[in-house]
VEXDREN-2710 file (C-alpha; in Angstrom, 1 decimal):
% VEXDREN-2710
k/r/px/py/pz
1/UNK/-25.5/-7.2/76.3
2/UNK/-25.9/-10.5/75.3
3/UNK/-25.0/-13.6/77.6
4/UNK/-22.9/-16.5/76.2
5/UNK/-21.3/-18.0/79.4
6/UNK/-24.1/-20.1/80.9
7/UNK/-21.0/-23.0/81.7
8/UNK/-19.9/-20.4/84.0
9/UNK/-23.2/-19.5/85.8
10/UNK/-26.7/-19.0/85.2
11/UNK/-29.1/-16.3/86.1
12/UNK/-31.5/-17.3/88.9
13/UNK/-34.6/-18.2/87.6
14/UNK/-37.9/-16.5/88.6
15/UNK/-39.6/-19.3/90.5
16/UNK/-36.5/-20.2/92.7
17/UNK/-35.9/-16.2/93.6
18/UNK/-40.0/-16.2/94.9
19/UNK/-38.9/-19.5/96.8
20/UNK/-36.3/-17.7/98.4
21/UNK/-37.7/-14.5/99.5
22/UNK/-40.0/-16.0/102.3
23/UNK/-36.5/-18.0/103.5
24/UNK/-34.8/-14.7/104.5
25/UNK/-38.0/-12.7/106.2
26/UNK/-40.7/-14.9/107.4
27/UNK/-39.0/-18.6/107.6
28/UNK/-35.8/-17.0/108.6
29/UNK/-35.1/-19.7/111.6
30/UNK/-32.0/-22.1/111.9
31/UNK/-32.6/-25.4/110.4
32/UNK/-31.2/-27.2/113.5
33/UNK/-33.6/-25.1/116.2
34/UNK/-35.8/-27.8/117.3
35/UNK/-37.5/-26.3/120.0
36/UNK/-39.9/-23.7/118.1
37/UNK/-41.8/-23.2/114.8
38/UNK/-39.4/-21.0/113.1
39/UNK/-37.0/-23.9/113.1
40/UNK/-39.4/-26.3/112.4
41/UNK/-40.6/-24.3/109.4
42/UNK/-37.1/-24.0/108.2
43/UNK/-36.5/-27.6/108.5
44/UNK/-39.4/-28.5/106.6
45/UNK/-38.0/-26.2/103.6
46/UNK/-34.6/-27.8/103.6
47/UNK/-36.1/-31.4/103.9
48/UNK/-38.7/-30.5/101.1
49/UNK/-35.6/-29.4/98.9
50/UNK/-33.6/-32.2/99.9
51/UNK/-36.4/-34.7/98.2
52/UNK/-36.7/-32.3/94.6
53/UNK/-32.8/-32.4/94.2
54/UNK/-33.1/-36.5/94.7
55/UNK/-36.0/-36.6/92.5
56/UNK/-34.5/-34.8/90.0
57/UNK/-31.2/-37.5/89.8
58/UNK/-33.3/-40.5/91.1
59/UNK/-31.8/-40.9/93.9
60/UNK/-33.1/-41.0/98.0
61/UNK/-33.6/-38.2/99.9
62/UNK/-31.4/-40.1/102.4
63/UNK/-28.4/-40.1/99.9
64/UNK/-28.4/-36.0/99.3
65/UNK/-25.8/-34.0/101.5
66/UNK/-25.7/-30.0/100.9
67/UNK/-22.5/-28.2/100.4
68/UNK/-22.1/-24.8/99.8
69/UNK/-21.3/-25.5/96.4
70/UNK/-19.6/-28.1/93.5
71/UNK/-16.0/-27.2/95.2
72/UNK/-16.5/-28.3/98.4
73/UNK/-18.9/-31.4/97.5
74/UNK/-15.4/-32.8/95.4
75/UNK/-13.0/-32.4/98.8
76/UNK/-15.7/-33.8/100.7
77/UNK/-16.2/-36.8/98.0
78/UNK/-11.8/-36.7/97.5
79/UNK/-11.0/-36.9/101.1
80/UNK/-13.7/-38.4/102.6
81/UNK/-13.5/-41.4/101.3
82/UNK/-10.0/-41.5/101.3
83/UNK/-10.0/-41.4/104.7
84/UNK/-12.1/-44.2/105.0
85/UNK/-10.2/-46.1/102.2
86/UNK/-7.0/-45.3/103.3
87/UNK/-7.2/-47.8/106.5
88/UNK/-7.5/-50.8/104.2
89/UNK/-4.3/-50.0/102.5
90/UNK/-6.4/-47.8/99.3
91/UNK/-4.2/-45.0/98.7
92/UNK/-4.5/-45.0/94.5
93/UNK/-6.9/-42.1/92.5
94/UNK/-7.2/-42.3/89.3
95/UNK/-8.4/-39.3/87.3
96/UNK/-8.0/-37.5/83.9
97/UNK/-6.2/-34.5/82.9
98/UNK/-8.9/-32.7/81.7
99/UNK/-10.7/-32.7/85.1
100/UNK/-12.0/-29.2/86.5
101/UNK/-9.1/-27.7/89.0
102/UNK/-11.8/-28.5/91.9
103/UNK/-10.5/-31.9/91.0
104/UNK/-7.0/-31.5/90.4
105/UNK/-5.9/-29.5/92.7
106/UNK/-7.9/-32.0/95.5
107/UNK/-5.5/-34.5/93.9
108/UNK/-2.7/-32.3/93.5
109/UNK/-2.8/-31.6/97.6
110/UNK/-3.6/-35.3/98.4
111/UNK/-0.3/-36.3/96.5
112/UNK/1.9/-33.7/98.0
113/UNK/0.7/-33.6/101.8
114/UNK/-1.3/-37.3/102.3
115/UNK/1.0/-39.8/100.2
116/UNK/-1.6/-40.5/98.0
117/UNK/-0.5/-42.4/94.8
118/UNK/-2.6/-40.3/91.2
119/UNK/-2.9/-41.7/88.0
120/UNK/-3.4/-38.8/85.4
121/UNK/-5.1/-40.3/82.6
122/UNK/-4.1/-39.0/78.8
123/UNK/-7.1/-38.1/76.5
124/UNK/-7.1/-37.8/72.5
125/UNK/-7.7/-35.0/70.6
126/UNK/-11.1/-35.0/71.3
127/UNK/-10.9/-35.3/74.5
128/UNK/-11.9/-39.4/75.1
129/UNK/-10.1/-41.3/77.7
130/UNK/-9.1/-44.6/76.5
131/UNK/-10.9/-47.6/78.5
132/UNK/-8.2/-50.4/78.2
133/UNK/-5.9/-48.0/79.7
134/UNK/-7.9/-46.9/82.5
135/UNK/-8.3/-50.3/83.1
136/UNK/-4.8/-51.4/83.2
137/UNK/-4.1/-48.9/85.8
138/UNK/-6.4/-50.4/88.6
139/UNK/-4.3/-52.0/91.2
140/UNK/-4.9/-53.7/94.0
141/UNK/-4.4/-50.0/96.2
142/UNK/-6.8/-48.3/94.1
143/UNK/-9.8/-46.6/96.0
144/UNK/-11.2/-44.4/93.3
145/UNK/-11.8/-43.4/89.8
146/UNK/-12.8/-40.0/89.2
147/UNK/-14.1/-39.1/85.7
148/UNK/-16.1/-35.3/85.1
149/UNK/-19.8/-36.4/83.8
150/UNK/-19.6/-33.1/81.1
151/UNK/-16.4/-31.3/80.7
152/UNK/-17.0/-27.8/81.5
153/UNK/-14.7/-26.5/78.7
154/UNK/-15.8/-28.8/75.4
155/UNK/-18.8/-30.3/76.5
156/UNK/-17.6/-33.5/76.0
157/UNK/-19.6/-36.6/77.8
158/UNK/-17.6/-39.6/79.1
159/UNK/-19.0/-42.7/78.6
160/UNK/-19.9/-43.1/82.5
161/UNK/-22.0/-46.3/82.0
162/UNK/-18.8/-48.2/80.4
163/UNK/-16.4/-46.5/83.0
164/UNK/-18.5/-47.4/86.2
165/UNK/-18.7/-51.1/84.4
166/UNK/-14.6/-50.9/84.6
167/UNK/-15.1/-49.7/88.1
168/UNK/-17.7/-52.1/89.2
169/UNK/-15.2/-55.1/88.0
170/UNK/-12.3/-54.3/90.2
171/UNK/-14.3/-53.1/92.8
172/UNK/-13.5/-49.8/93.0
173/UNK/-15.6/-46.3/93.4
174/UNK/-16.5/-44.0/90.4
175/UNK/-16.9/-40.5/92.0
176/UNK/-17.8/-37.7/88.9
177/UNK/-18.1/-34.3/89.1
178/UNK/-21.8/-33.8/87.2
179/UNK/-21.6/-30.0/87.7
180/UNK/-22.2/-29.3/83.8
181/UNK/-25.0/-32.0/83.3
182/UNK/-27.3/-32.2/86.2
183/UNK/-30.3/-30.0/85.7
184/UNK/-29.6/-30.1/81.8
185/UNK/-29.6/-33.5/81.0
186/UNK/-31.0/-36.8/82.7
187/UNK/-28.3/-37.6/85.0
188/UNK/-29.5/-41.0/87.5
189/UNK/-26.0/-42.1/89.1
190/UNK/-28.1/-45.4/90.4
191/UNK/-29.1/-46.5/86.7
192/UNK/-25.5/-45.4/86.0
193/UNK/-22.9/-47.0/88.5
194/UNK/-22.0/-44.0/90.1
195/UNK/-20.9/-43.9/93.8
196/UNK/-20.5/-40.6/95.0
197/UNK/-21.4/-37.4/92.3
198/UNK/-20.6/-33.5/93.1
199/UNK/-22.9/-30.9/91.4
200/UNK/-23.9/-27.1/92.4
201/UNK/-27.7/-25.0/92.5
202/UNK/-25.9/-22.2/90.3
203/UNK/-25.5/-24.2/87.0
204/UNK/-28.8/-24.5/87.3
205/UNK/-30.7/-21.5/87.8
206/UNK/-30.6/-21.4/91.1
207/UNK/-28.1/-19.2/93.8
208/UNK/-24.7/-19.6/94.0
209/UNK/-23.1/-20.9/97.5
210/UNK/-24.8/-24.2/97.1
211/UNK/-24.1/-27.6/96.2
212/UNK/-24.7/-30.8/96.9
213/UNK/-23.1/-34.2/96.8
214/UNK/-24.8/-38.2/96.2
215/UNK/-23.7/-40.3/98.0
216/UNK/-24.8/-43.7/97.4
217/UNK/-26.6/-45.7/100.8
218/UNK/-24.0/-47.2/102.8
219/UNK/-20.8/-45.5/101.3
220/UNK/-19.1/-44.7/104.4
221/UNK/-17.5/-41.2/104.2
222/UNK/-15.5/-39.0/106.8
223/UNK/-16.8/-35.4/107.2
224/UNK/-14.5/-33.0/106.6
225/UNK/-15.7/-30.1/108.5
226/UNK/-15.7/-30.4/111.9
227/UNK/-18.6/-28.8/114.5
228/UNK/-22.3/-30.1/114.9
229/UNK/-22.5/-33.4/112.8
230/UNK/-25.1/-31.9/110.4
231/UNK/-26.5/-33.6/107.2
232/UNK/-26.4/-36.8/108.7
233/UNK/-22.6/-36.7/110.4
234/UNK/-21.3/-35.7/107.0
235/UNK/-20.7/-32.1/106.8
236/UNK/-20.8/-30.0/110.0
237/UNK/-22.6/-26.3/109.4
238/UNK/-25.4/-24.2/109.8
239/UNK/-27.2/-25.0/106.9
240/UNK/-28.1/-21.9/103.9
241/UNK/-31.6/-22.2/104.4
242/UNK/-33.3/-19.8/101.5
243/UNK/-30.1/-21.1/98.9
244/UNK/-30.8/-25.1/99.7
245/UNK/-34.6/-24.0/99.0
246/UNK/-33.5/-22.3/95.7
247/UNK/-31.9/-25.3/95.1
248/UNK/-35.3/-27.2/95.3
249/UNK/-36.8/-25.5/93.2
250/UNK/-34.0/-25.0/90.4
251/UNK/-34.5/-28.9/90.6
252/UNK/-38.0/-29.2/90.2
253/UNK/-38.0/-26.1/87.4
254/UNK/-35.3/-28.1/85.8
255/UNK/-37.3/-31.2/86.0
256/UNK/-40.1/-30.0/83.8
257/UNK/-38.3/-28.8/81.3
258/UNK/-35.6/-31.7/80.7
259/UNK/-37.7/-32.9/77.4
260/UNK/-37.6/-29.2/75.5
261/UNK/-34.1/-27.2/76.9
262/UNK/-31.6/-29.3/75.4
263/UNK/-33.1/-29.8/71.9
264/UNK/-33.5/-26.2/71.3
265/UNK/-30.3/-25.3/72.8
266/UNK/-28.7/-27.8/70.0
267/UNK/-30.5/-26.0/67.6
268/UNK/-29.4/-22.9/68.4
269/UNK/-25.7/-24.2/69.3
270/UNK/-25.4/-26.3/66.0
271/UNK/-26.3/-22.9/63.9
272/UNK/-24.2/-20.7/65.6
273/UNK/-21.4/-23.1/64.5
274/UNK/-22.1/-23.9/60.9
275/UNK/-22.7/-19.5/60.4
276/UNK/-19.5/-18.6/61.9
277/UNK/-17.7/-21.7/60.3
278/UNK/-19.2/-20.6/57.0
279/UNK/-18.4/-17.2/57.4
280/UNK/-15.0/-17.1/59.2
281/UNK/-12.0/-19.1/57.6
282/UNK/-9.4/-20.7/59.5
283/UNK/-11.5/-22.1/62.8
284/UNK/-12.4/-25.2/64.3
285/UNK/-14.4/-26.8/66.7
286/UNK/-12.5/-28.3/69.6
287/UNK/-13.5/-31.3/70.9
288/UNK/-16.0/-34.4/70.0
289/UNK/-19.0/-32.4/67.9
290/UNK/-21.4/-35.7/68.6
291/UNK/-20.5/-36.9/71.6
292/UNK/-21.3/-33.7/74.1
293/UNK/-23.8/-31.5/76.6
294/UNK/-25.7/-29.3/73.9
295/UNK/-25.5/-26.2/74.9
296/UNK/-21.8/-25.7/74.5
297/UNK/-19.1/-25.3/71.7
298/UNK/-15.2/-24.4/72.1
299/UNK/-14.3/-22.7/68.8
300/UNK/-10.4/-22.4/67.5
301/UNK/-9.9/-18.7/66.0
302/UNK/-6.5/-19.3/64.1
303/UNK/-4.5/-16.0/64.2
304/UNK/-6.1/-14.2/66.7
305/UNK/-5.4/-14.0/70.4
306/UNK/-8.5/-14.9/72.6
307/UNK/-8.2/-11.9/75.2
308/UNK/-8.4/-9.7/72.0
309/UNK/-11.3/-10.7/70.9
310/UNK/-13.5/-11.4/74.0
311/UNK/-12.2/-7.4/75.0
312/UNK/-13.4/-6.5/71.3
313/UNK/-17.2/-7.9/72.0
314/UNK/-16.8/-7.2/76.1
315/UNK/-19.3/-4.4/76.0
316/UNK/-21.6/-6.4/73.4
317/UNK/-20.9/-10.5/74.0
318/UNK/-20.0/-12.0/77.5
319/UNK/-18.1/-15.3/76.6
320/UNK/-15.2/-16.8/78.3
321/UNK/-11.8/-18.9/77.2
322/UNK/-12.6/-21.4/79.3
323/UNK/-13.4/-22.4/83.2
324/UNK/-14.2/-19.6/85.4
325/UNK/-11.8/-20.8/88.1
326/UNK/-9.1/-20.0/85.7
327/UNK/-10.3/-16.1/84.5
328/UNK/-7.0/-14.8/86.4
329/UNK/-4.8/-16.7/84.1
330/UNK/-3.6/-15.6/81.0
331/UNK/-2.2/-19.4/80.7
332/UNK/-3.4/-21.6/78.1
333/UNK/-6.4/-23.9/78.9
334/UNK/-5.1/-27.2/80.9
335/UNK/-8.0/-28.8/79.1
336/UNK/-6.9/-28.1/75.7
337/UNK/-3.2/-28.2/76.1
338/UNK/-4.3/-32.2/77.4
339/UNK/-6.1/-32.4/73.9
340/UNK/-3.0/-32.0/72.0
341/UNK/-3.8/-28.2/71.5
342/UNK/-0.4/-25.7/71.1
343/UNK/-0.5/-22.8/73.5
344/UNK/-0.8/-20.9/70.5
345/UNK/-4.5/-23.0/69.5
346/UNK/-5.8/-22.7/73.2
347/UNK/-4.6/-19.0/73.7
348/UNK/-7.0/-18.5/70.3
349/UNK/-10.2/-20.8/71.5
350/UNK/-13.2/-19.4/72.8
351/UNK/-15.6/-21.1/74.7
352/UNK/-19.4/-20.3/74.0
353/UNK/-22.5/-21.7/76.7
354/UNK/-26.0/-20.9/75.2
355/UNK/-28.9/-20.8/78.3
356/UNK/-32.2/-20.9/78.7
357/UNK/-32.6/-17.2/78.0
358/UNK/-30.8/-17.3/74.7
359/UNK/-33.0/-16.4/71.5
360/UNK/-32.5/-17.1/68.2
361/UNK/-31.9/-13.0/67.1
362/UNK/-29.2/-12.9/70.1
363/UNK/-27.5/-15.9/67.8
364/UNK/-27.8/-14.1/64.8
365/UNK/-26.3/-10.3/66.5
366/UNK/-23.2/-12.8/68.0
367/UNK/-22.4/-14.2/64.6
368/UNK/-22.4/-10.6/63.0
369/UNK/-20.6/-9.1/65.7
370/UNK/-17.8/-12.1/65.8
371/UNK/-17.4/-12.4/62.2
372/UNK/-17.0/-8.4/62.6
373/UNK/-14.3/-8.5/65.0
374/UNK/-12.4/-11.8/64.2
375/UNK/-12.0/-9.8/60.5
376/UNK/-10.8/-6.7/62.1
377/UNK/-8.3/-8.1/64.6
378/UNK/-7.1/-10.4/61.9
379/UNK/-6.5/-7.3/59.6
END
């Protein structure tokens, strides 16, 4: 079985499972005990984590809150500064429509149960959000922009440097959900403008049921979860111990390898998509081919139904149509149908998300085995 859907999650990497283990049976105390070693020792493994995840986006230790993942990190960002914002008369988001569901349906909720006014940006056919326009919607109520860093579906990058310059202007926030670039590409929300910035251990190599979220020194935010005023009054909870310590390390494994990953994962992405474009007719690359995370491609199979084919390679190839959040819908990709796609296009695009485990024969089976059963279907 070979594994294409690294966008969805990765494996957990050696290193960061042996930093684990001694979390649940020898340094198994509560983080917050302060009256004995075991919580002491705990402590000392979430506080050591806390500085590797900061060090791996260049940011303070200070400025790192853990979540139990990229989902709740964007409420927390969403609503917590809203909350804040809200008292000074800042009741405007702007985002885009290609956003992960984590972020539109925050939105979708603020709208409908907060009277919170959300802008919707349009993006071309590749996906690009159009600066002068995003620009002419910033009003004098506006309290946020919030732009994805990597789009989980196409890869595409938004220019985040240009966007945060918009933001900076009319002084407003620039939250972006970095989920599908932290840990795979240099990602320093200081150096970039960014405010506030969601991501999650299990994009990374490391466990799922962690996250955490930047928060720039001195951004007031309102916790959202109610109960012991943990991680620094921002978001009550016992803290997950062995996962933020997996965390850690993902981000220090991560760290070292940030020079070699993404180069080889182009390679291997790039010929992927020049042998099945040579071989199949009749399919296209969705999305901006330049401009985009390198591990990814979102490929258009004309005449074939998606489901048909992933179900034809399901006991040989796991890939996916698009966002994990979205695998009980037979709907047509949100993201797509924003970049002009018909339902009939996004119903036939497949996204594929090479890893760090991917070799150059498991290309070489996948483009036999698609080519195989894109032919057959087709007949």
């Amino acid at each position: 079985m070979i594994y294409l859907d690294y966008n969805a999650t990765t494996p957990v990497d050696d290193e960061v499972l042996n930093a684990m283990l001694p979390y649940f049976t020898e340094f198994y105390g509560n983080a917050s005990s302060r009256t004995h070693l075991f919580g002491w020792d705990a402590k000392e493994g979430v506080e050591v984590a806390r500085k590797q995840v900061a060090h791996l986006i260049g940011a303070s230790h200070k400025e790192i809150v853990f979540t139990s993942g990229a989902t709740e990190s964007v409420n927390l960002a969403l609503k917590g500064l809203l909350e804040t914002g809200i008292k000074n008369g800042k009741n405007h988001i702007i985002t885009v429509k290609t956003e992960h569901k984590a972020v539109l349906d925050t939105c979708d909720y603020l709208e409908k149960n907060k009277g919170v006014k959300i802008t919707y940006l349009d993006v071309d056919a590749l996906g690009n959000i159009d600066l002068a326009v995003l620009e002419s919607h910033i009003c004098k109520n506006t309290l946020l922009v919030a732009i994805m860093f990597a789009n989980n579906e196409t890869g595409l990058l938004h220019p985040i440097e240009k966007i945060a310059a918009v933001c900076k202007k009319h002084q407003v926030f620039l939250f972006s959900d970095a989920t599908q670039a932290v840990g795979k590409i240099e990602v320093h929300p200081k150096k970039l403008g960014i405010d506030i910035m969601a991501f999650s251990a299990h994009k990374m190599y490391g466990p799922k049921g962690v996250g955490a979220l930047y928060v720039k020194d001195g951004l007031e935010l309102r916790e959202q979860q109610n109960g012991g005023q943990h991680e620094r009054k921002r978001r009550s909870g016992t803290l997950n111990v062995p996962g933020i310590v997996g965390f850690g390390k993902a981000a220090a494994v991560a760290q070292k390898r940030l020079n070699n990953d993404p180069q080889k994962l182009k390679i291997q992405r790039d010929y992927l998509e020049n042998s099945l474009l040579n071989l199949l007719d009749d399919i296209f690359v969705n999305g901006h081919t330049t401009h985009r995370i390198s591990h990814v491609s979102n490929i258009l199979f004309k005449n074939i139904v998606a489901e048909d084919l992933m179900l034809a390679l399901s006991t040989h190839v796991a890939l996916s149509s698009g966002s994990a959040c979205n695998s009980a819908s037979v709907l047509p990709s949100h993201v797509l149908q924003a970049m002009h796609l018909s339902d009939d296009d996004a119903l036939s695009s497949i996204r594929f998300s090479l890893g760090r485990q991917t070799t150059d024969e498991e290309i070489d089976i996948v483009v036999k085995k698609v080519c195989r059963a894109v032919n057959r279907l087709r007949d």
